[in-house]
N, C-alpha and C positions, 0 to 999 in steps of 0.2 A: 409783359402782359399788364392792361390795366382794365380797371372799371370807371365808369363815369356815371352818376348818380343827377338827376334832372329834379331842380325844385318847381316847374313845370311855371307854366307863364302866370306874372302877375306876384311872382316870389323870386326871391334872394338866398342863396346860399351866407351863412354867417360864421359858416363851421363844416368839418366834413372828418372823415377818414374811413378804415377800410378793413375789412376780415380777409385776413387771405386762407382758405384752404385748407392749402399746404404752399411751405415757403416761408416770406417774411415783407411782410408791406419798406417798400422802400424809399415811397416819397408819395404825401396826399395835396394838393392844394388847389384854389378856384380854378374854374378853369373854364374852357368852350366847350361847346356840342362835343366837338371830336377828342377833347382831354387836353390839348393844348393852354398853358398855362397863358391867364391873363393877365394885363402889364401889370407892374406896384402901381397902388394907387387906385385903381378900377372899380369904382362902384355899382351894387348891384348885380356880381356874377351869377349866372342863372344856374351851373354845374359847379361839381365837385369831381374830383378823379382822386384818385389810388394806383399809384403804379407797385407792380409786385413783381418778387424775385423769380419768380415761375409762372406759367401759361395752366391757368385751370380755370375751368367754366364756373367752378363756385365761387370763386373772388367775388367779393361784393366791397361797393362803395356806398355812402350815405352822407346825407349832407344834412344839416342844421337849415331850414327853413324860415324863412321869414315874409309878412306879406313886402312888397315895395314901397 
């Protein structure tokens, strides 16, 4: 399960992670729309994602904001 947290257009992700539930957050970093990690290097990631040890709707992600 993960979540994907959007710093919406015209901003950057600088930071991110994540509450799982229940479970244990197992890995957070930039990423795409769909949570797919972005190359090293990438400037400007627009999302953050949270992957977690278990499937529940209250996982949440959050990301550190900045304008571009």
């Amino acid at each position: 399960m993960m979540a994907t947290a959007d710093c919406t257009l015209g901003f950057h992700a600088t930071g991110g992670g994540g509450n799982p539930a229940s479970g244990d957050m197992m890995a957070s970093y930039p990423s795409d729309s769909a949570g797919a990690a972005v190359a090293a290097g990438s400037t400007n990631p627009r999302y953050w994602t949270a992957k977690f040890s278990t499937g529940n709707m209250s996982n949440t992600a959050y990301a550190i904001c900045v304008p571009n």
